[in-house]
C-alpha positions in Angstrom: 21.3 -73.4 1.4 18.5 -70.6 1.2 17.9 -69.1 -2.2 16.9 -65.6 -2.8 14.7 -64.7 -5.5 15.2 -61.5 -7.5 11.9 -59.9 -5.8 12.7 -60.9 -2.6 16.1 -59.4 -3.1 14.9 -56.2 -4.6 12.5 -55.8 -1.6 15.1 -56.4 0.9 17.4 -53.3 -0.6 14.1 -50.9 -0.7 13.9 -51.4 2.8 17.3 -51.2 3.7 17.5 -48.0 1.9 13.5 -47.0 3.3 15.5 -47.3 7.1 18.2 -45.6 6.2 16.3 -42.7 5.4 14.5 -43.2 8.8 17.8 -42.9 10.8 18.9 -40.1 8.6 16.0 -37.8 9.0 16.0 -38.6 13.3 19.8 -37.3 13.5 19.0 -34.2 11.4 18.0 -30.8 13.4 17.0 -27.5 12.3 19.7 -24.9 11.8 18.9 -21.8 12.8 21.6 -19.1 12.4 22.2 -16.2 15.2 21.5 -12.9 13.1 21.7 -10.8 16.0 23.1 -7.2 14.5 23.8 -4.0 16.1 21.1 -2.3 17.5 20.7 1.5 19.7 23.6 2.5 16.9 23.1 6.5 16.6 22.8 7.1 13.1 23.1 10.9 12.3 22.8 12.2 8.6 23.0 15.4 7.9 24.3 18.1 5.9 24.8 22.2 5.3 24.5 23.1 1.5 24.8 26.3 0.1 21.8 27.4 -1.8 20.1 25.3 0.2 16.9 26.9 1.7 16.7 24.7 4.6 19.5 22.5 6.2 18.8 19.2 8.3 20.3 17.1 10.3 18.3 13.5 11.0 19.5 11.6 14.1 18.2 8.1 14.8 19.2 4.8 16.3 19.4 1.5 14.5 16.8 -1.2 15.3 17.2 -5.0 15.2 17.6 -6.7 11.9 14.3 -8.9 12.9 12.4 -5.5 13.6 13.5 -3.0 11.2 11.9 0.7 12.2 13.0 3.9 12.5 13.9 4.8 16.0 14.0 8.9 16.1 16.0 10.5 18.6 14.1 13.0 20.1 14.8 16.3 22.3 18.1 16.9 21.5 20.3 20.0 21.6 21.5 20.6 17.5 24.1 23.7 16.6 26.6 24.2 14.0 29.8 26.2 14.5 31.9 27.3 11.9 35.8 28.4 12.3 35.0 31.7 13.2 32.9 31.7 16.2 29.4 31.9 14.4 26.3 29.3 16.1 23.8 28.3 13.9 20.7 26.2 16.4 18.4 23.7 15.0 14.8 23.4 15.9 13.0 20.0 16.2 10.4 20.1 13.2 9.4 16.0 13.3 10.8 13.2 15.9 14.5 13.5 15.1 14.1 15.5 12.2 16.4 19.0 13.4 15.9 22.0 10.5 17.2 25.9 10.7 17.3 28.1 7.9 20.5 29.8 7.5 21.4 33.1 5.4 23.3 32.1 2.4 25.7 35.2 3.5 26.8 33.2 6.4 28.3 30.0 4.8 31.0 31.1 3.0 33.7 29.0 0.4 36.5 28.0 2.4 35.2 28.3 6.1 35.1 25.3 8.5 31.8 23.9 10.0 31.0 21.6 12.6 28.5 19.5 13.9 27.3 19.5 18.0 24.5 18.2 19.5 23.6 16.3 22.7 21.3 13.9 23.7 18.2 13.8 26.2 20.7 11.7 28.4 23.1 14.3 28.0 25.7 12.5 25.7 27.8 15.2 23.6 28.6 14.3 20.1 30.6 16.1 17.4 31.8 15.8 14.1 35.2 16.8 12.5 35.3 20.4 10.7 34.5 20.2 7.1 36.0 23.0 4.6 33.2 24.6 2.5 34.3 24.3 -0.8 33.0 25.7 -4.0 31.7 23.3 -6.8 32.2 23.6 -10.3 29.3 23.8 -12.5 28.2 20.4 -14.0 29.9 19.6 -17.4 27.5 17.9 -19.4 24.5 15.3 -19.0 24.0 12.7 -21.3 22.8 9.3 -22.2 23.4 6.7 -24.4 21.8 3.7 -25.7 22.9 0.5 -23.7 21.5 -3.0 -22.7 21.3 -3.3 -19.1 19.2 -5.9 -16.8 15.6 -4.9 -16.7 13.9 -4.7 -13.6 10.7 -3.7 -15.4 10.9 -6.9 -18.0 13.0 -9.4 -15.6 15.3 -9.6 -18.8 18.7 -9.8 -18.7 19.8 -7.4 -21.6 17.3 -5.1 -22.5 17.6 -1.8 -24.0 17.7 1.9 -22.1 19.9 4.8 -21.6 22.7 4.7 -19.6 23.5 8.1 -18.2 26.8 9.9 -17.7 28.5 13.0 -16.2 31.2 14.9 -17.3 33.4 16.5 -14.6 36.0 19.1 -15.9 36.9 21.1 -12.8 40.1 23.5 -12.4 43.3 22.6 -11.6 42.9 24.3 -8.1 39.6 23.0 -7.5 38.5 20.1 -5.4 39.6 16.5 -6.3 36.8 14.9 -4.5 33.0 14.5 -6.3 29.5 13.4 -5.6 26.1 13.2 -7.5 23.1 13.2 -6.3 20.0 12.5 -8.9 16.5 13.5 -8.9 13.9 12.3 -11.4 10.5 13.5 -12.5 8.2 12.6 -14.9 4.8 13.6 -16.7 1.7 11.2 -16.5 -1.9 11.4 -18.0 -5.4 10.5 -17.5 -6.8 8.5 -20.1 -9.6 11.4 -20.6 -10.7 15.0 -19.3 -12.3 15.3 -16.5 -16.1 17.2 -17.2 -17.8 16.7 -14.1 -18.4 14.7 -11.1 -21.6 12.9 -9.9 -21.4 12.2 -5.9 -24.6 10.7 -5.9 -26.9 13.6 -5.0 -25.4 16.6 -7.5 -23.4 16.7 -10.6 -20.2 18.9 -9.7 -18.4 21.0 -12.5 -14.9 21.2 -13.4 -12.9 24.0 -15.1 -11.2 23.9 -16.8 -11.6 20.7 -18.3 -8.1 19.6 -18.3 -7.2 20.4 -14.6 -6.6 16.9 -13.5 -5.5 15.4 -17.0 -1.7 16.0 -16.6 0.7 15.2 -13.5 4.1 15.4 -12.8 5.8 13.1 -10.3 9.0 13.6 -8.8 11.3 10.7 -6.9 15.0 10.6 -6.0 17.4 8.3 -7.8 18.4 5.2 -5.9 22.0 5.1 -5.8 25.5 6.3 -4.6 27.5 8.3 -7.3 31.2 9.5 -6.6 34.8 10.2 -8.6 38.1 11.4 -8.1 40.6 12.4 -9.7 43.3 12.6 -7.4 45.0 10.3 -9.5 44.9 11.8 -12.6 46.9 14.3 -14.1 43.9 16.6 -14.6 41.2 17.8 -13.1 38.4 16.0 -16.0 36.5 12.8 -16.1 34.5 11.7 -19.1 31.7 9.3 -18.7 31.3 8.7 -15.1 28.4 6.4 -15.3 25.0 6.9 -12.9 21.7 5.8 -13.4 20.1 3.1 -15.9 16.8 3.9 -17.6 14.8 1.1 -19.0 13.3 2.1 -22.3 10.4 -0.3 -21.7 9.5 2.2 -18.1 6.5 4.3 -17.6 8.5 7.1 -17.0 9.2 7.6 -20.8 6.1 7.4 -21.9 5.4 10.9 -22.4 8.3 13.0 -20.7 11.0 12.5 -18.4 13.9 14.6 -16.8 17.0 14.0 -14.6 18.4 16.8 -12.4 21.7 16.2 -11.3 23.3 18.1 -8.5 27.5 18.2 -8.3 29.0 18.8 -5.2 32.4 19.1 -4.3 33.8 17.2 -1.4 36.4 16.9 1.5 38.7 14.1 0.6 37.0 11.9 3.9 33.9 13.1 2.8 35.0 11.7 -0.4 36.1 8.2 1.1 32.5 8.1 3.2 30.6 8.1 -0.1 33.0 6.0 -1.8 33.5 3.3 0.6 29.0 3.8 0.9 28.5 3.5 -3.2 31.4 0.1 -3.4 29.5 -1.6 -0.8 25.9 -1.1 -2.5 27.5 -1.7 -5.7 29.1 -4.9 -5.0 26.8 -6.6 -2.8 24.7 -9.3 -3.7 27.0 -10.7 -6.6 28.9 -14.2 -5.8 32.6 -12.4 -5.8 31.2 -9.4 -3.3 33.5 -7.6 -0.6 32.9 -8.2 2.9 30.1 -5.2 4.6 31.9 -2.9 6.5 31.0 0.7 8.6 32.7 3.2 6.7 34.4 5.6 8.6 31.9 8.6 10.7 33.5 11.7 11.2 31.0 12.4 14.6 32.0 10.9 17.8 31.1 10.3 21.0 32.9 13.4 23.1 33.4 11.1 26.4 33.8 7.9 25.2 35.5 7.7 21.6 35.2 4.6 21.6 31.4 4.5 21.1 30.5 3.6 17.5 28.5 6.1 15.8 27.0 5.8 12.0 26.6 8.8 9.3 28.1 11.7 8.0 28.4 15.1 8.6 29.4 16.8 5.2 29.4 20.4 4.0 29.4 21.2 0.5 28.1 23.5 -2.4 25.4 22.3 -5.5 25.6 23.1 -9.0 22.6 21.6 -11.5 21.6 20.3 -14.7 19.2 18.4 -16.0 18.3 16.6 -19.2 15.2 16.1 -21.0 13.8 12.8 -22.5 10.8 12.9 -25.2 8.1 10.1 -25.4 9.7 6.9 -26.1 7.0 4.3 -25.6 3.0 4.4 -26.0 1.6 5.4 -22.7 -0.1 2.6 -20.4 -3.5 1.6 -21.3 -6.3 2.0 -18.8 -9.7 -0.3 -17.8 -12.3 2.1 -18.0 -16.2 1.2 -18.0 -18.2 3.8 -18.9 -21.5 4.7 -19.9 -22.1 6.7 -23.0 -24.8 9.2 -23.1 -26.1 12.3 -25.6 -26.9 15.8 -24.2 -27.9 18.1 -27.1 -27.7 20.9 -24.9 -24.6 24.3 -24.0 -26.4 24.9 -20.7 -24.9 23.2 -17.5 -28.0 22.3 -15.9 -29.8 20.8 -18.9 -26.8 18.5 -19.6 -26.6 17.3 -16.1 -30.5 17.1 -15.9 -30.1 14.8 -18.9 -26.8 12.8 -17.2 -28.8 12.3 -14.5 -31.9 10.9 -16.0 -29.5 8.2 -17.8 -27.7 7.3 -14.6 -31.3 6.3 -13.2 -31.9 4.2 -15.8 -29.0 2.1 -14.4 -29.8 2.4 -10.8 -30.0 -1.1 -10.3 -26.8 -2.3 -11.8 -24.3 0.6 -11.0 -22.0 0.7 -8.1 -21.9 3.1 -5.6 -21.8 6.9 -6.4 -19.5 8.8 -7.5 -19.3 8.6 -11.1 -16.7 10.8 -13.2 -17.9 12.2 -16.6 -15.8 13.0 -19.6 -17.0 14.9 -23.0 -16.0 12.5 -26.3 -17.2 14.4 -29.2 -19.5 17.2 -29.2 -22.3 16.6 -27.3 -21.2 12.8 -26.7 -21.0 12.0 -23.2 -19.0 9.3 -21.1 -19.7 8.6 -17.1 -17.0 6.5 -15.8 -16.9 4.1 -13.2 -13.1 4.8 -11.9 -11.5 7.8 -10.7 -8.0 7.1 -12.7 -9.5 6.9 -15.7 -10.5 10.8 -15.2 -7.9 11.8 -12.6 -4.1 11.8 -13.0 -3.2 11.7 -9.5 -4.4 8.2 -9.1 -1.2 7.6 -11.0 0.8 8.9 -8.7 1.6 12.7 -8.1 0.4 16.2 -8.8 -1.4 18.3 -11.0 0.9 21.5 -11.1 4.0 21.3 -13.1 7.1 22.0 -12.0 8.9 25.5 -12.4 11.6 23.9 -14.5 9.7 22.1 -17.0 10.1 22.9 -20.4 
């Protein structure tokens, strides 16, 4: 009778398990799931809105989900009708970009429009008439002070404004509403810009505080809509939009929301509604399945074809809401040389600017060098553009009509 010792018993299960491992790891193949997608979808979003300058219409195709791009659909023929007989053409101002400016007198509150294009290939398309309907001007704009997730911190409950609409509309008025948000904020430059040295002359800027303040302006990610078909009034309070995080850049000096309110057709309405659920919900473990919601433009030889987008008609009423400084703005990395000009005349001071920049020839980087004034006849050449110049920040230095 053999005996086995505890060692050779403990080796003999380590290699048992060591060759199951083995045989595991031979039977096991990569997965490698079939994300195919629908690609050479038309996509087609566009609009007419009263007030509006200039109305578009964008027509694309989709691309494949491994190759996302945007396909433009050049060369076609774009119109709009309206119930009464009246054609409205497009021009092509970009690939599949289609604009025409039309006379506010034409699109009138409670005519009919519709959509008609065709293809290179000669494919016809149309949408369904929408109603023009007039929009009641917005409520009231406000925010309050909520915790939200921050994508700024990564926190889950930090603190910002949550902003809100108020809809109170008359009885006869549309049921059907959408918001469409716009934000813009002011950004500086950590000091005035005095001059610039591009390596063979020192330029001069005037006035000094030309590139010190910007203004940037971005839409609002997100899909906003209500109804209140259901209620016995035409009035919503508190229809939430976007989340502000109190820790952004944007609020560091001055920020403002425009919101835009336009009234809708009841499958306008359900587009937008069915578009904001499905951004809303997805991503979270208990999420709807995706779906297409409904396109009101077809195909007009083969219904069956499945085409993407919305062709909606509607009129704009705005607000907006200002938001003072509510954190210390960004600090910047700025290496500069300080210098002392005793001097009013322009040419003596950059006489004397330039005789200091030679004395660091040899450890400087390339030219150009952006000078600032600290106090008096202190002087401070700067390595960086940003430090000087606001629109390294991000957008321009012209403020906007509305700004207050």
């Amino acid at each position: 009778m053999k005996i086995i010792t505890a060692t050779k018993y403990r080796y003999c299960i380590i290699m048992a398990i060591i060759s199951l491992m083995l045989f595991l790891t031979q039977c096991i193949s990569p997965y490698e799931p079939d994300i195919q997608g629908k690609s050479g979808l038309l996509v087609v979003d566009g609009s007419i809105i009263k007030g509006r300058e200039t109305q578009v219409i964008k027509i694309s195709k989709t691309s494949p989900i491994s190759q996302p791009e945007y396909l433009p659909v050049e060369n076609c023929n774009v119109r709009i009708i309206d119930n009464t007989g009246n054609e409205f053409v497009f021009d092509e101002e970009s690939p599949g970009k289609y604009v025409a400016n039309i006379d506010d007198a034409w699109l009138n509150y409670n005519k009919q429009f519709k959509l008609i294009f065709t293809t290179l290939s000669g494919d016809g398309y149309e949408s369904d008439y929408q109603w023009l309907l007039e929009t009641t001007p917005v409520d009231s704009v406000y925010y309050i002070p909520e915790y939200h997730y921050s994508s700024v911190t990564g926190e889950e409950s930090t603190e910002g404004m949550q902003f809100y609409v108020d809809l109170d509309a008359p009885e006869d008025a549309s049921r059907y509403y959408r918001w469409v948000l716009e934000e813009t904020w002011e950004s500086h430059a950590d000091k005035e810009i005095w001059g610039v040295y591009d390596g063979q002359t020192i330029k001069r800027f005037y006035p000094s505080d030309s590139l010190y303040r910007c203004w940037k302006t971005k839409d609002v990610t997100g899909l906003y809509c209500a109804s209140t078909i259901n209620l016995s009034e035409n009035r919503i309070k508190k229809v939430p939009l976007h989340f502000l995080d109190s820790h952004s850049p944007k609020v560091s000096i001055k920020y403002c929301a425009t919101i835009e309110q336009y009234a809708l057709n009841a499958d306008a309405y359900e587009y937008w509604y069915e578009k904001e659920r499905e951004l809303n919900e997805s991503g979270n473990i208990y999420t709807i399945q995706p779906s297409q919601p409904k396109s009101n433009i077809h195909n007009i030889n083969n219904p069956d074809e499945q085409v993407m987008g919305f062709f909606w008609v509607a009129s704009c009423t705005i607000k907006r809401v200002f938001i003072k400084s509510l954190t210390s703005p960004e600090g910047f990395s700025c290496s500069s040389i300080g210098t002392y000009c005793e001097s009013t005349n322009f040419h003596d001071i950059a006489a004397c600017i330039y005789s200091q920049l030679i004395g660091f020839a040899d450890v400087l980087p390339e030219a150009p060098y952006y000078i600032s004034v600290q106090y008096g006849s202190q002087y401070s050449i700067y390595l960086t553009p940003w430090c000087v110049d606001c629109r390294w920040l991000g957008g321009v230095a012209r403020k906007p009509d509305f700004w207050e």
